[in-house]
C-alpha positions in Angstrom: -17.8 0.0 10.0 -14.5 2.4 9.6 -15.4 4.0 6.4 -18.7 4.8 9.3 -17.0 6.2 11.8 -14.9 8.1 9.5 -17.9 9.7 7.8 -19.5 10.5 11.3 -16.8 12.2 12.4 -15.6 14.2 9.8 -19.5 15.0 9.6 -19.6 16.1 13.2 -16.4 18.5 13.0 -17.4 20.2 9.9 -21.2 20.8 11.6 -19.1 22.7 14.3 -17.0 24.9 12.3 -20.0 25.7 10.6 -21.7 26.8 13.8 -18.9 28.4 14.7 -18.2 30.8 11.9 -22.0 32.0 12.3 -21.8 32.3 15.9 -18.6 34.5 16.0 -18.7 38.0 15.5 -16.1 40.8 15.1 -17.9 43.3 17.4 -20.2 44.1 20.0 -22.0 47.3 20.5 -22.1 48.7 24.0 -23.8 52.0 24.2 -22.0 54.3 21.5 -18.5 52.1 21.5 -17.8 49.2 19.7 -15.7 46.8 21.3 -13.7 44.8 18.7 -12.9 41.4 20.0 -9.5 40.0 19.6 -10.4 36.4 18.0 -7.8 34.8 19.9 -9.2 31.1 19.9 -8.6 28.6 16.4 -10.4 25.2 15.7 -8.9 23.4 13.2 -8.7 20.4 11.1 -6.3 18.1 9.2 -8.1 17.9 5.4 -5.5 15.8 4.3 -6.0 13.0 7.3 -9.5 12.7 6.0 -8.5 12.4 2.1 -5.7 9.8 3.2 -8.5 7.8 5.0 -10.9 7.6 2.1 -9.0 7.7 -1.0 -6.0 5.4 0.6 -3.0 7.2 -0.6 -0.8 7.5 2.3 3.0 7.4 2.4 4.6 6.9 5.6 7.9 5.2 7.0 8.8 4.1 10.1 10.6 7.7 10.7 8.9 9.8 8.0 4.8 10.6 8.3 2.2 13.2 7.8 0.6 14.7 10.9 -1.7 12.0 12.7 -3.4 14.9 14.3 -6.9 15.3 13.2 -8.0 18.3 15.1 -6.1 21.2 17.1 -7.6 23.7 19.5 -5.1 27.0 19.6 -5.0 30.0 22.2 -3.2 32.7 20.0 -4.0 36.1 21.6 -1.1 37.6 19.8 2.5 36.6 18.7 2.3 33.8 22.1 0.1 31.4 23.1 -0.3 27.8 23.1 -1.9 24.5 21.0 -3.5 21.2 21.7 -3.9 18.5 19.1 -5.5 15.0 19.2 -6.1 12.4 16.6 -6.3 8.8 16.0 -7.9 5.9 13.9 -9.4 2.6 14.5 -9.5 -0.7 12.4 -11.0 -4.1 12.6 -11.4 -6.8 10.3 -12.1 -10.6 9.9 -10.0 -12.7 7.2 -11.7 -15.9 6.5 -8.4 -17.6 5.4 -10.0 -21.5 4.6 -13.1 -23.6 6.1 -11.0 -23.8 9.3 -8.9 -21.3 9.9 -10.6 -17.4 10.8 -8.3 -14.2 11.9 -9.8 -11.7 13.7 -7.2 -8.0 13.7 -8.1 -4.8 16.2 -5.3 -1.6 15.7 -6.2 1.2 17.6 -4.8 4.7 17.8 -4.3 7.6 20.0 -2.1 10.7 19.3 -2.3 14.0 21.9 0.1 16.7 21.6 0.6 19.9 23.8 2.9 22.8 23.5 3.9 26.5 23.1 3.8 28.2 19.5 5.1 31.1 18.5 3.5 33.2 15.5 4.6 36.5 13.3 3.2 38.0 10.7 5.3 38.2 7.7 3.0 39.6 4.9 -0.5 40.9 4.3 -1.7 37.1 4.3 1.2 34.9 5.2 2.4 34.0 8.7 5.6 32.0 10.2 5.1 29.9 13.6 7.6 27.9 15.3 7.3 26.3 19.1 7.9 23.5 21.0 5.6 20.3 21.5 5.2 17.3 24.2 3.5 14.6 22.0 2.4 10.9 23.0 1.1 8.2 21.4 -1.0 5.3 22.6 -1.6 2.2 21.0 -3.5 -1.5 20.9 -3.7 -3.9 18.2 -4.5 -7.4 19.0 -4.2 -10.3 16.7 -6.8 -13.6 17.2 -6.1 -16.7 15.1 -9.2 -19.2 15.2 -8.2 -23.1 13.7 -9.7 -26.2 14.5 -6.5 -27.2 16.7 -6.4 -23.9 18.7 -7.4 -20.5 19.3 -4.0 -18.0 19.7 -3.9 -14.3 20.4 -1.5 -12.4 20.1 -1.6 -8.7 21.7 0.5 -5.4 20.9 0.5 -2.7 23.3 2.9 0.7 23.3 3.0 4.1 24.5 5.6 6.8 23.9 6.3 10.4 25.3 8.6 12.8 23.3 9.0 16.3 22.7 10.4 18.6 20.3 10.7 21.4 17.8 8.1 22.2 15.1 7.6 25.1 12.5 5.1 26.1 10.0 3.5 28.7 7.6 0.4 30.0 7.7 -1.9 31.6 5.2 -5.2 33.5 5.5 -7.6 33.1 3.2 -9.4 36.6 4.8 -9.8 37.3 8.9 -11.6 34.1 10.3 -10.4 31.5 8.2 -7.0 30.5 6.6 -5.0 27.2 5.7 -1.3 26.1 7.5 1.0 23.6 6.9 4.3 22.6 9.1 7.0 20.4 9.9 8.2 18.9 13.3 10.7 16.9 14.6 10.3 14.7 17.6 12.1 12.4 19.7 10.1 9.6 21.7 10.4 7.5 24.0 8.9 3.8 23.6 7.3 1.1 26.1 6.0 -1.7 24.5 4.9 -5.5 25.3 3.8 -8.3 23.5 1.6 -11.3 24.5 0.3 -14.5 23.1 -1.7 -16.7 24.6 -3.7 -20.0 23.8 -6.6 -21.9 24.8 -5.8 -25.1 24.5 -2.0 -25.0 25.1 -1.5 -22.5 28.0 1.7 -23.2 28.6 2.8 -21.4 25.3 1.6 -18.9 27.0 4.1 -15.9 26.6 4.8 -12.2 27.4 7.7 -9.9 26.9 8.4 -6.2 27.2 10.7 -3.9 26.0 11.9 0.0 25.6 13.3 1.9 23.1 14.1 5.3 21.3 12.8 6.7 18.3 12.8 9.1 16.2 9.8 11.0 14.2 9.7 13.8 11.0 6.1 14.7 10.2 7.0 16.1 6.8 4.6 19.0 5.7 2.3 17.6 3.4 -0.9 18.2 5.8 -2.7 20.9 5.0 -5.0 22.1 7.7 -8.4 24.6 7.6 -8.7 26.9 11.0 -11.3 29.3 11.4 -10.5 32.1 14.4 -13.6 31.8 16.4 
């Protein structure tokens, strides 16, 4: 069912950049002028998210991670403008562990970032960005643990808000399409709870909270395809 909804999607994002490339032109007649029109809007997409998710060779710490972002939506009229990313995943899976004893996991994932960027050209085909980014991260796993005595689950629920700096380098393949890669640094801030519950022994019952800072490198090993629509 993931390896699905992983196909689907990446299916459905590369239809669009498709129909976007053929849809966009550079020009539009009126009369005897030409109008050129200034491309200022970029779709792109993390290749290296989708090759992490079906070949299964990420590397991530707790601090250090490639970019969860999966797609980005930029407003770039010249050297200002502004970006907004999304991405996420989704798991589920059921361990039979013995004739008795079944666990049911659920993770899910959602990561939205917003900010200002920055961009210079600094050779024919190569281009340095910098800005700033609010980023947030949303997410729900629950763990369910079926036995013969009882039925426990125990849910996972946190959701952070951070900002902070980030910088990259561009390069274009020719004037609609290109690859980037960057780097950012973020500082978050954490609320998270915890809660297990049983069917049989409610009083067990239990639920805590908590808060905390953290700190986040994406390191640039995410390479990303735009196309200037």
């Amino acid at each position: 069912m993931q390896m699905q909804i992983k196909r689907t999607l990446l299916t459905i994002i590369l239809a669009a950049t498709v129909l976007g490339t053929f849809a966009a032109t550079d020009s539009t007649e009126v009369g005897k002028k030409v109008i050129v029109k200034n491309h200022a809007h970029y779709l792109s997409i993390n290749g290296t998210f989708f090759l992490q998710q079906f070949f299964n060779f990420a590397t991530s710490t707790a601090i250090i991670t490639p970019s969860p972002y999966i797609v980005e939506y930029k407003y770039l009229p010249k050297h200002h403008g502004f970006r907004f990313d999304a991405g996420g995943s989704f798991s589920q899976k059921k361990s039979f562990l013995d004739s008795s004893q079944v666990q049911i996991t659920n993770s899910t994932t959602f990561n939205l970032r917003a900010g200002y960027v920055y961009q210079h050209k600094i050779a024919k085909h190569w281009s340095f960005f910098g800005g700033a980014d609010v980023v947030s991260t949303i997410t729900t796993s629950f763990l369910r643990d079926n036995t013969v005595e009882d039925v426990v689950t125990t849910t996972n629920k946190s959701t952070s808000i951070g900002f902070g700096p980030s910088l990259g380098i561009q390069f274009a393949i020719n004037d609609r399409v290109g690859l980037f890669t960057e780097t950012a640094f973020y500082y978050q801030y954490v609320f998270a709870s915890q809660g297990v519950t049983s069917v049989n022994f409610p009083d067990s019952n239990s639920s805590t909270r908590s808060q905390e800072n953290d700190l986040k490198f994406i390191i640039p090993t995410s390479l990303f395809f735009y196309i200037r629509l």
